[in-house]
Phi, psi and omega in degrees: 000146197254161185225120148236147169257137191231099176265117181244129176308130155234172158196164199239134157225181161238051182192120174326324209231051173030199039247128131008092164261107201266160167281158172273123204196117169195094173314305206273045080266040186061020179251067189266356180276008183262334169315130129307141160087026178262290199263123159301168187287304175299019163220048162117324171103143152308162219190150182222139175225104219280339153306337183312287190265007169089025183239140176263281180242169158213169184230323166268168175199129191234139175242143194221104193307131144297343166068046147227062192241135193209106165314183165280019181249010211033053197236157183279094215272357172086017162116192179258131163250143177268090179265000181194198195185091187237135215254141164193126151107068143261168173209175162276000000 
């Protein structure tokens, strides 16, 4: 089975129209633990930790494709895909 990473920017806010606290995530320098789209989903997904960026809570979460997703064939894999979303120790 072939693996491609398909990378997306994440951030949080508690207003739709922000401002924004993005994870730090930039592939084409080797800074993939703020990425989406690093770890496959069958083996768990990527995790995120909201002490990482000084943040206690949110209420929105924007994911924004980086547009650099490409196999080892340069070939264009068409973006990040998302499948699911999981939340823990959240509440209302």
């Amino acid at each position: 089975q072939a693996f491609f990473q398909e990378f997306a920017d994440v951030g949080v806010s508690d207003h739709a129209d922000g401002p924004y606290q993005w994870f730090r995530c930039n592939p084409e320098t080797g800074v993939l633990a703020g990425c989406a789209g690093v770890m496959p989903s069958d083996q768990g997904g990527d995790a995120f930790d909201l002490s990482v960026i000084g943040v206690k809570s949110f209420r929105y979460l924007m994911l924004r494709d980086r547009g650099n997703n490409y196999n080892k064939e340069g070939e264009n894999t068409e973006g990040f895909d998302l499948d699911a979303i999981q939340v823990t120790h959240g509440y209302l």
